[in-house]
C-alpha positions as CSV (number, residue, x, y, z in Angstrom):
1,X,56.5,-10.2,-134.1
2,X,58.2,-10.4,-130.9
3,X,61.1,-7.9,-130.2
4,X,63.8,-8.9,-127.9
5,X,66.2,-5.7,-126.8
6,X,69.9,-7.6,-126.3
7,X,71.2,-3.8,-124.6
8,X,72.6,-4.1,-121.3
9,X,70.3,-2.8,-119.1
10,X,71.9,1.1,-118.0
11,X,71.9,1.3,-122.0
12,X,68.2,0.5,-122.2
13,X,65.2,3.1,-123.5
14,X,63.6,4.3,-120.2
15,X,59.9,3.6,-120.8
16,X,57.7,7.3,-120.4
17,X,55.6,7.9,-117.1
18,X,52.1,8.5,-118.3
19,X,50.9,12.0,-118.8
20,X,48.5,11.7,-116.1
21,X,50.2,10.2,-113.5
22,X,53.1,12.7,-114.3
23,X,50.2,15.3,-113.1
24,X,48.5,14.3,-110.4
25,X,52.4,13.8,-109.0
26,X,53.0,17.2,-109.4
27,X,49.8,18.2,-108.4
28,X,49.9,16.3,-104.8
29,X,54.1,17.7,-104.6
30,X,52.1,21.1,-105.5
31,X,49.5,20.7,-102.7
32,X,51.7,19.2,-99.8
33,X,54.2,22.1,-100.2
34,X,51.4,24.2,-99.9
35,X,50.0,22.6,-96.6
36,X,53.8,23.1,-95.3
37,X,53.8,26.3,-96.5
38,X,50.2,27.2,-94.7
39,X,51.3,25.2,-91.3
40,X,55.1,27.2,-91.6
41,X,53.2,30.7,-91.6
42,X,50.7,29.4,-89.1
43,X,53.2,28.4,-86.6
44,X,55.9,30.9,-87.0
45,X,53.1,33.5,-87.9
46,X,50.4,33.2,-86.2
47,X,51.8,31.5,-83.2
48,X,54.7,33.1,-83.3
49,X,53.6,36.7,-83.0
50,X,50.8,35.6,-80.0
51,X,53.8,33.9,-78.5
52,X,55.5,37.2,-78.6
53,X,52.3,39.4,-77.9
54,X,52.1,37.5,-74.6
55,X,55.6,37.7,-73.6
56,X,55.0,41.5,-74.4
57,X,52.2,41.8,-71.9
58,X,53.8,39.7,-69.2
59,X,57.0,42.2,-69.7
60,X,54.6,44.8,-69.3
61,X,52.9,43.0,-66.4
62,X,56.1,42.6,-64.4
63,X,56.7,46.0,-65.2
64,X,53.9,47.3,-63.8
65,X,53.5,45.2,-60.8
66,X,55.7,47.6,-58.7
67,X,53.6,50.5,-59.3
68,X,50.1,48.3,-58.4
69,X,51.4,47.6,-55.7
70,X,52.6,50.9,-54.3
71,X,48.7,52.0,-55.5
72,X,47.4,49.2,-53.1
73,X,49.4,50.4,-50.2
74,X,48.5,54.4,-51.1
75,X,44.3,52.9,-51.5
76,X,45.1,51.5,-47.7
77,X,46.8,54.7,-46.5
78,X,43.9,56.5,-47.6
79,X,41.4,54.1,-46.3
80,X,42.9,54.2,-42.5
81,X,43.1,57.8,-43.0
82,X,39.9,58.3,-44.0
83,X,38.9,56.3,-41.0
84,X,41.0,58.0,-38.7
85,X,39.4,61.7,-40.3
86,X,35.6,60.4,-39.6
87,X,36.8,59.8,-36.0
88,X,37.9,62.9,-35.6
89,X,34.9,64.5,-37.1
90,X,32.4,62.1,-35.3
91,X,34.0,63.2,-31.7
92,X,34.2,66.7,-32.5
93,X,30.2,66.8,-33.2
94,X,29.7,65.0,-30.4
95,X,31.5,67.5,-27.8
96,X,29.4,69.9,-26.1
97,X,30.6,73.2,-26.0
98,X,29.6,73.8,-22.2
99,X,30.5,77.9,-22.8
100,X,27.9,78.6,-25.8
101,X,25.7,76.5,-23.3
102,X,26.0,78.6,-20.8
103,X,25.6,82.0,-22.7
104,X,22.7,80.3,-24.1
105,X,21.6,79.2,-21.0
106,X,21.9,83.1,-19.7
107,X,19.9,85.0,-22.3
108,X,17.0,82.3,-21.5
109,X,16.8,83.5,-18.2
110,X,17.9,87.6,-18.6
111,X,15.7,87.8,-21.9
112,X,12.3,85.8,-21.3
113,X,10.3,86.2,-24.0
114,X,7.8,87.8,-22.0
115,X,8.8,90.2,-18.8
116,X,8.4,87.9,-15.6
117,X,7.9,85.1,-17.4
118,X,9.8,82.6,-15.0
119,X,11.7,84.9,-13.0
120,X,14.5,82.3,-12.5
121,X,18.5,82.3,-10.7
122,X,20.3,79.7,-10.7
123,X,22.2,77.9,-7.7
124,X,24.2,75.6,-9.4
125,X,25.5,74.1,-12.9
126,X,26.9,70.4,-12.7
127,X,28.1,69.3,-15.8
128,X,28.3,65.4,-15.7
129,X,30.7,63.2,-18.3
130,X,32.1,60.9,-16.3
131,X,28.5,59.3,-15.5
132,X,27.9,56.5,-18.1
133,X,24.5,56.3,-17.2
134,X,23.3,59.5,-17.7
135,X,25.7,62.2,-18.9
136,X,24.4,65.7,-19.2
137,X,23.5,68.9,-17.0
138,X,22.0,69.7,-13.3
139,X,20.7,73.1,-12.7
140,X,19.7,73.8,-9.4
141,X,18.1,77.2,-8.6
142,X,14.8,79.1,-7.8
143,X,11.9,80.8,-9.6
144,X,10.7,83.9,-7.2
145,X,7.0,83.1,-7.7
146,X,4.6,80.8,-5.7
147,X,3.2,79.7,-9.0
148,X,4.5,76.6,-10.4
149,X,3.5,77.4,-14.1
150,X,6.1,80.1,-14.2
151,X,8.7,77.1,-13.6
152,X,7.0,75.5,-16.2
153,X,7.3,78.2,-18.5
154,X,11.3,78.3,-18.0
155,X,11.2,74.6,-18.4
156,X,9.4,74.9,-21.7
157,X,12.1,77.6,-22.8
158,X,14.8,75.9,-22.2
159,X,13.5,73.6,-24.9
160,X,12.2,75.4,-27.2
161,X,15.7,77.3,-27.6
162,X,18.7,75.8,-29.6
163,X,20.6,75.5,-26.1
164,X,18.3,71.9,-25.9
165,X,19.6,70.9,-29.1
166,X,22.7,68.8,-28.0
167,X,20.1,67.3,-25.5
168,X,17.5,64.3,-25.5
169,X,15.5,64.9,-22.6
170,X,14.9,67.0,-19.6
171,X,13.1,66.5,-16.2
172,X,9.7,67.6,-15.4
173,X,9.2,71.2,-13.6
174,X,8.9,70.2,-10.2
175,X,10.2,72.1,-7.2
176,X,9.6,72.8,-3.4
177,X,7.6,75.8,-2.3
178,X,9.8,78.0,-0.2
179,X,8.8,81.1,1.8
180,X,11.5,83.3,2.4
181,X,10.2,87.1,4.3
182,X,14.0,88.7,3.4
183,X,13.1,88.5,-0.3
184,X,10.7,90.0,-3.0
185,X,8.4,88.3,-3.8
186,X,8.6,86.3,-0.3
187,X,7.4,82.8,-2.1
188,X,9.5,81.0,-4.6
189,X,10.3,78.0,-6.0
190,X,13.2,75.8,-5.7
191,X,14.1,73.3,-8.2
192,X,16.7,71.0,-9.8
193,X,16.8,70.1,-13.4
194,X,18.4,66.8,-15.4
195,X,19.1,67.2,-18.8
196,X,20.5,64.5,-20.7
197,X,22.5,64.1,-24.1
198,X,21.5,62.9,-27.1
199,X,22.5,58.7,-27.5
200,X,23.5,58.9,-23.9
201,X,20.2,59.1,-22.0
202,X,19.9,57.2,-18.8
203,X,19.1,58.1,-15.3
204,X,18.4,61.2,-16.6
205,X,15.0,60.5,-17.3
206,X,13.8,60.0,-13.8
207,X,13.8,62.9,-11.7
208,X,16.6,64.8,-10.5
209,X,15.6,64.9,-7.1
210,X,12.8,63.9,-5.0
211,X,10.9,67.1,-4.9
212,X,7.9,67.9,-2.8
213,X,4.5,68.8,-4.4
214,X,3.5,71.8,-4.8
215,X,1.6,73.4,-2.5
C-alpha cells in the first residue's frame, strides 16, 4: 500500500538519524574537542610557560650582565697586576746586593779556612752594570807569596762560598810575580779577577787582563 503524507512540509514527521551514526557523531565531536583541548594546554601550557621561563632567564641575563662585566674588568685588573707584581719580584732577585758582597767578600780573605792560606789584599773593587757584555765584578789586588797555588786557593774560595752564588763564572788565577824588598814576604803576587753574573756572562769569561806567567 503506498502512503502519500498531504502535510505541508514544516508540519512533516522528521525521519530519526540512525543510532549509529548518532554515535560515531558524538564520538568524532568528543574526540576533536579533545585534540583542541590537548593542542589549548600544549600551546598555552607548555609553550606558554617555556616562553615565560625564557623571558625569565633573559631578565635575569640582562640583569646580570652589569655585574659580568665589572668581574671581566676586576679578572684584567688582577691579571696586569699580577704581571706588574712578578716584575717587581723578578728585578728584586735579580739585584745584587754589592754590601753583603763585600762583607762576604771580607771574611774570605780575614778568615781563610786555613792560616795563610792565600794571604790576599785587595787593590781595587770595580763593580760593572752599565757593561752589556759582561756585567759583574773586578778585583785587583796581591797575594804576599811567590807561590801561585796560594792564589789559587783564594780563587777556589771565592767559589766555594755563597758570595759566588749571584755569579756564573770567574777568571782563572793568574797574576804577575812582583818582588818588592820593603815588604814581608818580599815576593807576591799581583792579580785581577772577572767575575760575571748569572744570564749576563760575556767578556767576562776571557781574562781580565793579560797577565804574565808565572815565574
Amino acid at each position: 500500500m503506498i502512503r502519500i503524507d498531504l502535510l505541508p512540509q514544516e508540519y512533516r514527521k522528521a525521519e530519526r538519524t540512525a543510532p549509529a551514526l548518532f554515535i560515531a557523531t558524538i564520538g568524532l565531536v568528543a574526540l576533536v574537542c579533545s585534540l583542541g583541548a590537548a593542542l589549548g594546554y600544549g600551546w598555552f601550557g607548555v609553550v606558554g610557560g617555556a616562553r615565560a621561563d625564557v623571558q625569565m632567564a633573559q631578565e635575569n641575563m640582562e640583569g646580570k650582565k652589569p655585574q659580568a662585566e665589572y668581574a671581566d674588568k676586576l679578572e684584567k685588573e688582577k691579571k696586569d697586576y699580577t704581571e706588574r707584581m712578578d716584575h717587581i719580584k723578578e728585578f728584586g732577585n735579580s739585584r745584587v746586593l754589592w754590601t753583603k758582597k763585600i762583607d762576604q767578600l771580607a771574611s774570605i780573605i780575614d778568615s781563610p779556612a786555613e792560616s795563610d792560606r792565600h794571604q790576599v789584599w785587595l787593590q781595587a773593587l770595580v763593580v760593572k752594570m752599565d757593561d752589556p757584555r759582561s756585567p759583574g765584578l773586578n778585583i785587583k789586588g796581591k797575594s804576599a807569596t811567590g807561590q801561585l797555588n796560594n792564589l789559587s786557593a783564594f780563587n777556589a774560595d771565592l767559589q766555594a762560598t755563597p758570595f759566588f752564588v749571584e755569579f756564573e763564572t770567574i777568571t782563572n788565577p793568574a797574576g804577575k810575580k812582583l818582588l818588592e824588598e820593603q815588604f814581608e814576604p818580599a815576593e807576591a803576587f799581583e792579580f785581577e779577577t772577572a767575575l760575571a753574573l748569572k744570564g749576563r756572562a760575556g767578556d767576562a769569561k776571557k781574562p781580565a787582563s793579560k797577565a804574565a806567567p808565572a815565574k
